[in-house]
C-alpha positions in Angstrom: -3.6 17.2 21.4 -1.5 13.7 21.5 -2.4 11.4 19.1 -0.7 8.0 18.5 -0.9 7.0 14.9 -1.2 2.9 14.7 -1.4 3.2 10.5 1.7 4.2 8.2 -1.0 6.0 6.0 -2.8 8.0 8.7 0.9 9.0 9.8 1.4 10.3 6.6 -1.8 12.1 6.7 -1.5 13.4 9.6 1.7 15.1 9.0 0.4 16.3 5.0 -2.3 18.1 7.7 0.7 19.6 9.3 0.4 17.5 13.1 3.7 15.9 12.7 4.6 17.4 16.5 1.2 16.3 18.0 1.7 12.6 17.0 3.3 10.9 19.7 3.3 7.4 18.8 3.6 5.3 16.0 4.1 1.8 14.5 7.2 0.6 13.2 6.2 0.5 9.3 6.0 4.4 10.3 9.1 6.1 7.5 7.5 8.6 6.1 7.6 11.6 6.1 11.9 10.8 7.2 11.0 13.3 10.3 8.8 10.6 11.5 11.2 8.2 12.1 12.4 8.8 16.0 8.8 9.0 17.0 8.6 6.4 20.0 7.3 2.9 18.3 3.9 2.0 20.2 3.4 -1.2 17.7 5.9 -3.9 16.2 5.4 -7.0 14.7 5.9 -10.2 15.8 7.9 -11.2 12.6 11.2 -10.8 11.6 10.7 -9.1 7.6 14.7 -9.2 7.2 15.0 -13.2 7.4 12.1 -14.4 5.8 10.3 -14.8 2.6 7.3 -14.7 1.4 6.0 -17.9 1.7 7.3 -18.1 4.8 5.5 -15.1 6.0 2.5 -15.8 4.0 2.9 -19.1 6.6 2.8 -17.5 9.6 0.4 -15.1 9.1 -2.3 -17.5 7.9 -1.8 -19.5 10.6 -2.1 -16.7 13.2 -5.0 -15.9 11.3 -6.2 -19.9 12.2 -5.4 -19.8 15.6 -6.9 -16.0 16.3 -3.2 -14.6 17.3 -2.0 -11.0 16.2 0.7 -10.5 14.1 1.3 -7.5 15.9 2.5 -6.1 19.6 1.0 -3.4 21.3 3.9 -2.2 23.8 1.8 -1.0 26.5 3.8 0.9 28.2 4.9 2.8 26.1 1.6 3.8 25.0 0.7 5.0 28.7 3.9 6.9 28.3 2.8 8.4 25.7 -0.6 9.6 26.8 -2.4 9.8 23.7 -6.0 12.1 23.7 -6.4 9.9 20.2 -5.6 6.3 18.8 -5.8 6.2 15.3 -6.3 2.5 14.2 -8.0 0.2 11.4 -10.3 -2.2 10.4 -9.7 -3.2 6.9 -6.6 -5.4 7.2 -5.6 -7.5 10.4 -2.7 -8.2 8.1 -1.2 -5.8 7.2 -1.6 -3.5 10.8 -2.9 -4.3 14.5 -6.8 -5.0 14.6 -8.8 -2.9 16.4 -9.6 -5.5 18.7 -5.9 -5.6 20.0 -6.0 -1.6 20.7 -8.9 -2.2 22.5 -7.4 -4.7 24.9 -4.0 -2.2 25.3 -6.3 1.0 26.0 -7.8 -0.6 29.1 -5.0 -0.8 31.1 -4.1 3.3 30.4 -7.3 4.1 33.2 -8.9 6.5 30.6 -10.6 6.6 27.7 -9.0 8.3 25.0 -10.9 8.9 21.5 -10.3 6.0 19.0 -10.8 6.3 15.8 -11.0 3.3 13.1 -11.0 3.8 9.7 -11.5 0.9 6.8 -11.1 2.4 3.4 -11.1 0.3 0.5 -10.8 2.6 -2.5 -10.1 5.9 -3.2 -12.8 8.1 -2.4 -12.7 6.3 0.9 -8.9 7.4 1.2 -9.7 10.8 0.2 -13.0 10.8 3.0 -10.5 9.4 5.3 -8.2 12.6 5.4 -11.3 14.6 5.6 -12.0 12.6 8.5 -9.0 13.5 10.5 -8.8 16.9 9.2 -12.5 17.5 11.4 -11.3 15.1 14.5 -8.4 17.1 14.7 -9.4 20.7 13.8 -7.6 20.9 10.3 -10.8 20.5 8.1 -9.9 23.5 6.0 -6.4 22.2 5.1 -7.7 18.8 4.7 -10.5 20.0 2.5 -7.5 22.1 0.4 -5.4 18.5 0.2 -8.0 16.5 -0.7 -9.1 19.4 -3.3 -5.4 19.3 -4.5 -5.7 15.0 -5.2 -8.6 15.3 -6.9 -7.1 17.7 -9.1 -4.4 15.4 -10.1 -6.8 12.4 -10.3 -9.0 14.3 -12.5 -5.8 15.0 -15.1 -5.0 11.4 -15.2 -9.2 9.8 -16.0 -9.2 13.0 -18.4 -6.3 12.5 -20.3 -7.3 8.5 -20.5 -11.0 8.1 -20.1 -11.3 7.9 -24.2 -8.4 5.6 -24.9 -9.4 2.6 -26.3 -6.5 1.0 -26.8 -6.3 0.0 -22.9 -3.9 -2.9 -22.0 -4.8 -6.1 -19.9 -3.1 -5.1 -16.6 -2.2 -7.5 -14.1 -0.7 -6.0 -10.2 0.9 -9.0 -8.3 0.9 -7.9 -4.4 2.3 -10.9 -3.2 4.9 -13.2 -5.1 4.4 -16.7 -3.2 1.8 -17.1 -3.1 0.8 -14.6 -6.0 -2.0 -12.2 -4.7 -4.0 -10.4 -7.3 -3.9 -6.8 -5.6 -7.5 -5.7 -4.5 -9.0 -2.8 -2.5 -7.8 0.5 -4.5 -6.0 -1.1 -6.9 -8.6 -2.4 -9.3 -10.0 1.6 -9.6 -6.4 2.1 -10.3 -5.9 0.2 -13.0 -8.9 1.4 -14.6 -8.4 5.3 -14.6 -4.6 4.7 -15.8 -6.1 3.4 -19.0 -6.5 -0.4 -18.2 -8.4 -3.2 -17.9 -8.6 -5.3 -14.9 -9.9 -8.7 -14.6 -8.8 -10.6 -11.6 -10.4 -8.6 -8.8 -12.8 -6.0 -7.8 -12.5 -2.6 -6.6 -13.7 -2.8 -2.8 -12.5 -6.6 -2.3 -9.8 -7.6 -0.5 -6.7 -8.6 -2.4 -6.7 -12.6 -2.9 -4.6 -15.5 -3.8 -5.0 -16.4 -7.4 -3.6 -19.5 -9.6 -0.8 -18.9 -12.4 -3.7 -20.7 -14.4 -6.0 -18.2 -13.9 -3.3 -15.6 -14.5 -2.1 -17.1 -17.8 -6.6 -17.0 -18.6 -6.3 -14.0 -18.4 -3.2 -13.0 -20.7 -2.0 -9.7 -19.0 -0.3 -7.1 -21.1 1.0 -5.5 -18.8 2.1 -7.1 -14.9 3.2 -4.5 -12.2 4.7 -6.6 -9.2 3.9 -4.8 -6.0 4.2 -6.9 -2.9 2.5 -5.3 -0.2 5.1 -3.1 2.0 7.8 -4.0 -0.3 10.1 -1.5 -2.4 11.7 -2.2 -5.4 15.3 -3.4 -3.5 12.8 -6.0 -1.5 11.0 -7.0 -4.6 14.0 -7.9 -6.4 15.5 -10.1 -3.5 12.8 -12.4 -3.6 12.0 -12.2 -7.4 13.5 -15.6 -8.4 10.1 -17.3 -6.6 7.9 -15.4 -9.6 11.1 -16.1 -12.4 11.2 -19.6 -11.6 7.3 -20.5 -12.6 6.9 -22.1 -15.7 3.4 -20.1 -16.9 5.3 -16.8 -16.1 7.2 -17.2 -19.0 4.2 -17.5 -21.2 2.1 -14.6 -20.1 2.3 -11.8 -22.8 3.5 -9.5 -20.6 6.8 -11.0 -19.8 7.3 -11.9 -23.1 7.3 -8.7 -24.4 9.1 -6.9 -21.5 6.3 -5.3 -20.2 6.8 -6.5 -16.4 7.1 -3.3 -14.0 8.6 -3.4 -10.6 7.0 -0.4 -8.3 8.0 1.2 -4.8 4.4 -0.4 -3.4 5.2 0.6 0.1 5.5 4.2 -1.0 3.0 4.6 -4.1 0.3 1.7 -3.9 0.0 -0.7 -0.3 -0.7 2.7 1.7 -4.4 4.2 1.5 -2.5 7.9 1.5 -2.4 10.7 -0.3 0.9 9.3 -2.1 -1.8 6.5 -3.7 -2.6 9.5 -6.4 1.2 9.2 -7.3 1.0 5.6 -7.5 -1.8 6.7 -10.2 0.1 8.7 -11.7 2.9 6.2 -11.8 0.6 3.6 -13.1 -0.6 5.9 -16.1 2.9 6.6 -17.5 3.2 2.6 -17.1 0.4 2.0 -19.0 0.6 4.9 -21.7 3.7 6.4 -21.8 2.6 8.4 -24.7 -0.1 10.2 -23.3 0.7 10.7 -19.8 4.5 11.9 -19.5 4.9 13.1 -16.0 8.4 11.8 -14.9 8.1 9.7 -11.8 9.6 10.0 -8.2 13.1 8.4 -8.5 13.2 4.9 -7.5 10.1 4.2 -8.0 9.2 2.0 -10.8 11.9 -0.3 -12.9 11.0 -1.9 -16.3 12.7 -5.7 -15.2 13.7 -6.5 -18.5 15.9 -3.4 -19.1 17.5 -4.0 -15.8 17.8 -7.9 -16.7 19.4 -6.3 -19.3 21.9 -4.3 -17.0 22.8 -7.1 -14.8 23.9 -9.1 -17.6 25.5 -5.9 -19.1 27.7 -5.3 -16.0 28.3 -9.0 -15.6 
Protein backbone atom coordinates (compact mmCIF):
# COMPACT_ATOMS: atom_id res chain seq x y z
CA UNK A 1 0.00 0.00 0.00
CA UNK A 2 1.54 3.58 -1.18
CA UNK A 3 -0.18 6.36 -0.03
CA UNK A 4 0.77 10.06 -0.55
CA UNK A 5 -0.26 12.20 2.35
CA UNK A 6 -1.16 15.92 0.90
CA UNK A 7 -2.24 17.16 4.77
CA UNK A 8 0.43 17.67 7.71
CA UNK A 9 -2.35 16.25 10.07
CA UNK A 10 -3.23 13.13 8.12
CA UNK A 11 0.70 12.60 8.00
CA UNK A 12 0.71 12.66 11.48
CA UNK A 13 -2.05 10.27 11.70
CA UNK A 14 -1.03 8.10 9.54
CA UNK A 15 2.25 7.47 11.17
CA UNK A 16 0.29 7.51 15.16
CA UNK A 17 -1.50 4.38 13.03
CA UNK A 18 1.99 3.10 12.49
CA UNK A 19 2.16 3.53 8.25
CA UNK A 20 5.06 5.84 8.43
CA UNK A 21 6.92 3.36 5.69
CA UNK A 22 3.80 3.06 3.43
CA UNK A 23 3.54 6.88 2.92
CA UNK A 24 5.36 7.87 -0.03
CA UNK A 25 4.72 11.32 -0.53
CA UNK A 26 4.04 14.30 1.28
CA UNK A 27 3.77 18.17 1.31
CA UNK A 28 6.33 20.34 2.46
CA UNK A 29 4.49 21.62 5.82
CA UNK A 30 5.08 17.71 6.42
CA UNK A 31 7.71 17.80 10.05
CA UNK A 32 6.28 15.69 12.10
CA UNK A 33 6.77 12.99 13.28
CA UNK A 34 11.12 14.26 12.49
CA UNK A 35 11.18 10.69 10.54
CA UNK A 36 8.96 12.23 8.08
CA UNK A 37 11.03 14.73 6.95
CA UNK A 38 13.13 12.98 3.79
CA UNK A 39 9.83 11.75 2.51
CA UNK A 40 9.86 12.95 -1.30
CA UNK A 41 7.73 16.48 -1.25
CA UNK A 42 4.73 15.92 -3.84
CA UNK A 43 3.27 19.56 -2.81
CA UNK A 44 5.00 23.13 -2.15
CA UNK A 45 3.71 26.34 -2.13
CA UNK A 46 3.91 28.95 -4.23
CA UNK A 47 5.12 31.44 -1.42
CA UNK A 48 8.11 32.11 0.04
CA UNK A 49 7.09 31.96 4.25
CA UNK A 50 10.81 32.99 5.12
CA UNK A 51 10.64 36.68 3.39
CA UNK A 52 7.24 37.66 4.08
CA UNK A 53 4.85 38.80 6.61
CA UNK A 54 1.72 38.52 7.31
CA UNK A 55 0.05 41.00 5.60
CA UNK A 56 1.91 40.39 2.88
CA UNK A 57 0.87 36.82 2.67
CA UNK A 58 -2.59 37.49 3.84
CA UNK A 59 -2.15 39.70 0.27
CA UNK A 60 -1.38 37.12 -1.87
CA UNK A 61 -3.46 34.69 -0.81
CA UNK A 62 -6.64 36.69 -1.06
CA UNK A 63 -5.91 37.70 -4.17
CA UNK A 64 -5.33 34.15 -5.49
CA UNK A 65 -8.34 33.42 -3.90
CA UNK A 66 -9.91 36.47 -6.34
CA UNK A 67 -8.41 35.38 -9.41
CA UNK A 68 -9.18 31.34 -8.69
CA UNK A 69 -5.18 30.48 -8.58
CA UNK A 70 -3.71 27.86 -6.04
CA UNK A 71 -1.42 28.74 -3.54
CA UNK A 72 -0.07 25.54 -3.94
CA UNK A 73 2.05 23.20 -6.58
CA UNK A 74 1.36 19.77 -7.24
CA UNK A 75 4.85 18.44 -8.77
CA UNK A 76 3.52 15.94 -10.98
CA UNK A 77 6.14 14.06 -11.51
CA UNK A 78 7.02 13.28 -8.72
CA UNK A 79 3.75 12.05 -7.77
CA UNK A 80 3.83 9.42 -10.80
CA UNK A 81 7.13 8.56 -9.33
CA UNK A 82 5.76 7.85 -6.47
CA UNK A 83 2.88 5.62 -7.49
CA UNK A 84 0.47 6.21 -4.84
CA UNK A 85 -2.63 3.29 -4.42
CA UNK A 86 -4.03 6.47 -2.12
CA UNK A 87 -4.13 10.42 -2.12
CA UNK A 88 -5.07 11.75 1.02
CA UNK A 89 -6.32 15.38 0.46
CA UNK A 90 -8.83 18.12 1.95
CA UNK A 91 -11.67 20.18 1.59
CA UNK A 92 -11.89 22.40 4.44
CA UNK A 93 -9.17 25.03 3.72
CA UNK A 94 -7.83 25.96 0.17
CA UNK A 95 -5.66 28.07 2.39
CA UNK A 96 -4.00 26.47 4.32
CA UNK A 97 -3.38 23.01 1.88
CA UNK A 98 -3.89 22.15 -1.97
CA UNK A 99 -7.80 21.93 -2.83
CA UNK A 100 -9.05 18.93 -3.94
CA UNK A 101 -9.70 20.35 -7.19
CA UNK A 102 -5.87 20.81 -7.93
CA UNK A 103 -5.23 16.85 -7.03
CA UNK A 104 -7.84 16.12 -9.29
CA UNK A 105 -6.21 17.87 -12.23
CA UNK A 106 -2.48 16.23 -11.17
CA UNK A 107 -4.13 12.52 -10.83
CA UNK A 108 -5.17 12.57 -14.55
CA UNK A 109 -2.04 12.69 -16.00
CA UNK A 110 -0.73 9.39 -13.70
CA UNK A 111 -3.11 6.91 -16.36
CA UNK A 112 -4.88 5.36 -13.31
CA UNK A 113 -7.13 5.95 -10.80
CA UNK A 114 -5.84 5.68 -7.46
CA UNK A 115 -8.32 5.94 -4.28
CA UNK A 116 -8.70 9.61 -3.09
CA UNK A 117 -9.78 10.38 -0.12
CA UNK A 118 -11.00 14.03 1.16
CA UNK A 119 -11.59 14.83 4.43
CA UNK A 120 -13.05 18.39 5.87
CA UNK A 121 -13.15 18.29 9.64
CA UNK A 122 -14.12 21.25 11.41
CA UNK A 123 -14.05 20.30 15.13
CA UNK A 124 -13.04 17.73 17.15
CA UNK A 125 -15.18 14.81 16.88
CA UNK A 126 -14.65 15.29 13.19
CA UNK A 127 -10.80 14.94 13.87
CA UNK A 128 -11.22 12.13 15.98
CA UNK A 129 -13.83 10.41 13.06
CA UNK A 130 -11.13 11.39 10.71
CA UNK A 131 -8.50 8.90 12.21
CA UNK A 132 -11.09 6.36 12.31
CA UNK A 133 -11.46 7.02 8.86
CA UNK A 134 -8.03 6.09 7.79
CA UNK A 135 -7.60 3.48 10.30
CA UNK A 136 -10.69 1.39 8.03
CA UNK A 137 -9.21 2.71 4.40
CA UNK A 138 -6.11 1.46 5.37
CA UNK A 139 -6.72 -1.73 7.49
CA UNK A 140 -5.67 -0.29 11.01
CA UNK A 141 -9.30 0.23 12.44
CA UNK A 142 -8.43 -1.52 15.66
CA UNK A 143 -5.33 0.64 16.42
CA UNK A 144 -7.23 3.66 15.25
CA UNK A 145 -10.23 2.76 17.38
CA UNK A 146 -7.40 2.21 20.56
CA UNK A 147 -5.96 5.98 19.60
CA UNK A 148 -8.94 7.60 19.24
CA UNK A 149 -10.17 5.63 22.65
CA UNK A 150 -6.84 7.00 24.19
CA UNK A 151 -7.81 11.05 23.07
CA UNK A 152 -10.96 10.80 24.39
CA UNK A 153 -9.62 9.74 27.52
CA UNK A 154 -7.54 12.77 27.92
CA UNK A 155 -10.35 15.04 26.57
CA UNK A 156 -12.65 13.57 29.10
CA UNK A 157 -9.98 14.61 32.15
CA UNK A 158 -9.80 18.03 30.94
CA UNK A 159 -14.25 18.91 30.44
CA UNK A 160 -14.29 16.84 33.83
CA UNK A 161 -11.93 18.59 35.82
CA UNK A 162 -13.52 22.05 34.34
CA UNK A 163 -17.12 21.50 33.32
CA UNK A 164 -18.28 23.12 36.91
CA UNK A 165 -15.89 26.00 37.04
CA UNK A 166 -17.57 29.05 36.98
CA UNK A 167 -15.16 31.35 37.23
CA UNK A 168 -14.33 30.87 33.28
CA UNK A 169 -12.21 33.74 31.66
CA UNK A 170 -13.16 35.70 28.38
CA UNK A 171 -10.70 33.95 25.97
CA UNK A 172 -9.63 35.38 22.93
CA UNK A 173 -7.18 33.04 20.18
CA UNK A 174 -5.65 35.38 17.51
CA UNK A 175 -4.70 32.98 14.32
CA UNK A 176 -3.59 35.62 12.27
CA UNK A 177 -1.74 38.99 13.51
CA UNK A 178 -2.36 41.36 10.25
CA UNK A 179 -4.93 41.17 9.73
CA UNK A 180 -6.13 39.63 13.15
CA UNK A 181 -8.15 36.39 12.56
CA UNK A 182 -10.40 35.29 15.35
CA UNK A 183 -9.46 31.40 15.21
CA UNK A 184 -12.51 29.25 14.12
CA UNK A 185 -13.18 25.61 13.30
CA UNK A 186 -11.89 23.59 16.52
CA UNK A 187 -10.88 26.23 18.40
CA UNK A 188 -14.14 27.72 19.71
CA UNK A 189 -14.87 23.89 21.34
CA UNK A 190 -11.49 24.50 22.63
CA UNK A 191 -11.84 27.25 24.43
CA UNK A 192 -14.87 26.09 25.93
CA UNK A 193 -13.85 22.60 27.51
CA UNK A 194 -10.50 24.37 28.88
CA UNK A 195 -12.79 26.40 31.09
CA UNK A 196 -13.60 29.52 28.90
CA UNK A 197 -15.76 31.54 27.27
CA UNK A 198 -15.66 32.31 23.66
CA UNK A 199 -17.37 35.04 21.84
CA UNK A 200 -16.00 35.94 18.55
CA UNK A 201 -16.59 32.78 16.57
CA UNK A 202 -18.42 29.60 16.37
CA UNK A 203 -17.38 26.14 16.63
CA UNK A 204 -17.73 24.70 12.92
CA UNK A 205 -17.09 28.25 11.14
CA UNK A 206 -14.21 28.99 9.46
CA UNK A 207 -11.77 31.30 11.26
CA UNK A 208 -12.45 35.13 10.17
CA UNK A 209 -11.03 38.49 10.12
CA UNK A 210 -12.28 40.58 12.94
CA UNK A 211 -11.87 44.45 13.92
CA UNK A 212 -9.59 45.52 17.17
CA UNK A 213 -13.14 47.23 17.86
CA UNK A 214 -14.84 44.29 18.13
CA UNK A 215 -12.01 42.71 20.05
CA UNK A 216 -11.72 45.54 22.58
CA UNK A 217 -16.17 44.75 22.74
CA UNK A 218 -15.47 42.02 23.75
CA UNK A 219 -12.82 42.62 26.67
CA UNK A 220 -10.78 39.27 26.59
CA UNK A 221 -9.20 37.98 29.74
CA UNK A 222 -7.20 35.98 28.39
CA UNK A 223 -5.59 36.30 24.41
CA UNK A 224 -3.60 33.20 23.11
CA UNK A 225 -1.87 34.35 19.78
CA UNK A 226 -1.65 31.41 17.41
CA UNK A 227 -1.07 32.29 13.78
CA UNK A 228 -1.88 29.50 11.72
CA UNK A 229 1.39 27.28 10.98
CA UNK A 230 3.42 29.52 13.05
CA UNK A 231 5.59 28.50 16.29
CA UNK A 232 6.43 30.47 18.95
CA UNK A 233 10.07 31.71 17.19
CA UNK A 234 7.65 32.84 14.06
CA UNK A 235 5.16 34.41 16.20
CA UNK A 236 7.58 36.59 17.93
CA UNK A 237 9.27 37.79 14.63
CA UNK A 238 6.31 39.33 13.45
CA UNK A 239 4.74 40.41 16.94
CA UNK A 240 5.54 44.18 16.66
CA UNK A 241 2.37 44.30 14.01
CA UNK A 242 -0.11 43.14 17.12
CA UNK A 243 2.31 45.51 19.79
CA UNK A 244 2.09 48.40 17.76
CA UNK A 245 -2.01 48.82 17.81
CA UNK A 246 -3.34 51.21 19.90
CA UNK A 247 -6.63 49.08 21.35
CA UNK A 248 -4.13 46.27 22.14
CA UNK A 249 -2.96 48.07 24.92
CA UNK A 250 -6.38 48.43 26.34
CA UNK A 251 -7.80 44.95 26.22
CA UNK A 252 -7.67 43.39 29.78
CA UNK A 253 -5.75 40.85 28.87
CA UNK A 254 -2.57 42.55 27.99
CA UNK A 255 -2.97 44.72 30.70
CA UNK A 256 -2.77 42.22 33.17
CA UNK A 257 -0.08 39.91 31.42
CA UNK A 258 -2.33 37.40 30.47
CA UNK A 259 -1.22 37.25 26.62
CA UNK A 260 -0.01 33.60 25.71
CA UNK A 261 2.18 32.82 22.81
CA UNK A 262 1.51 28.85 21.62
CA UNK A 263 3.43 26.40 19.20
CA UNK A 264 0.03 26.58 16.86
CA UNK A 265 1.59 24.61 14.17
CA UNK A 266 2.22 21.74 16.57
CA UNK A 267 -0.76 22.00 19.23
CA UNK A 268 -3.71 24.01 17.50
CA UNK A 269 -3.66 24.75 13.28
CA UNK A 270 -3.40 20.89 12.70
CA UNK A 271 -6.82 18.73 12.98
CA UNK A 272 -4.43 15.78 14.65
CA UNK A 273 -4.35 13.92 17.43
CA UNK A 274 -1.75 16.59 18.97
CA UNK A 275 -5.01 19.13 18.98
CA UNK A 276 -5.93 17.19 22.49
CA UNK A 277 -2.44 18.54 23.66
CA UNK A 278 -3.24 21.89 22.45
CA UNK A 279 -6.36 21.21 24.94
CA UNK A 280 -4.49 20.37 27.38
CA UNK A 281 -2.26 23.29 26.88
CA UNK A 282 -5.09 25.57 26.78
CA UNK A 283 -6.55 24.33 30.23
CA UNK A 284 -3.35 24.92 32.17
CA UNK A 285 -3.58 28.49 30.28
CA UNK A 286 -6.69 29.05 31.44
CA UNK A 287 -6.68 27.44 35.03
CA UNK A 288 -3.49 26.82 36.10
CA UNK A 289 -4.83 25.81 39.47
CA UNK A 290 -6.88 23.08 38.50
CA UNK A 291 -5.34 21.51 35.59
CA UNK A 292 -1.40 21.20 36.28
CA UNK A 293 -0.14 18.94 33.67
CA UNK A 294 3.32 20.40 32.61
CA UNK A 295 3.37 21.15 28.88
CA UNK A 296 5.56 19.93 25.92
CA UNK A 297 8.70 22.22 26.09
CA UNK A 298 8.45 25.10 23.83
CA UNK A 299 5.22 25.24 23.62
CA UNK A 300 3.51 28.13 25.20
CA UNK A 301 5.31 31.52 26.54
CA UNK A 302 3.53 34.01 28.92
CA UNK A 303 4.87 37.39 26.67
CA UNK A 304 4.95 39.46 29.47
CA UNK A 305 7.43 37.36 31.49
CA UNK A 306 9.55 37.11 28.53
CA UNK A 307 9.13 41.01 27.85
CA UNK A 308 10.37 40.85 31.09
CA UNK A 309 13.57 38.79 30.07
CA UNK A 310 14.50 40.71 27.14
CA UNK A 311 14.64 43.69 29.01
CA UNK A 312 16.39 41.70 31.88
CA UNK A 313 19.22 40.52 29.60
CA UNK A 314 19.32 43.89 27.85
Amino acid sequence: MRICSLLPSTTEILCTLGLEENIVGITHECDYPPGIRNKPRIVMSSIDHSTMNNRQIDKIVSSNRKEGKSTYIVDREKLKDAKPDIIITQGLCDVCAVSGDIVEDAVSTLGYRPEIISLAPSDIEQVLDTIKTLGEVTGQKKRAVRVVEELERRINRVREALSNERDRPRVFCLEWLEPPYVAGHWIPEMINYAGGINGLSETGHPSRKVKWDEILEFAPNKIIVMPCGFNINDTLDELDTVLSSNVWHRLPASRKGEVYLVDANSYFSRPGPRIVEGLEILAGILHPDIFKKTPPVDSVMNLRNYMHLQSFLG
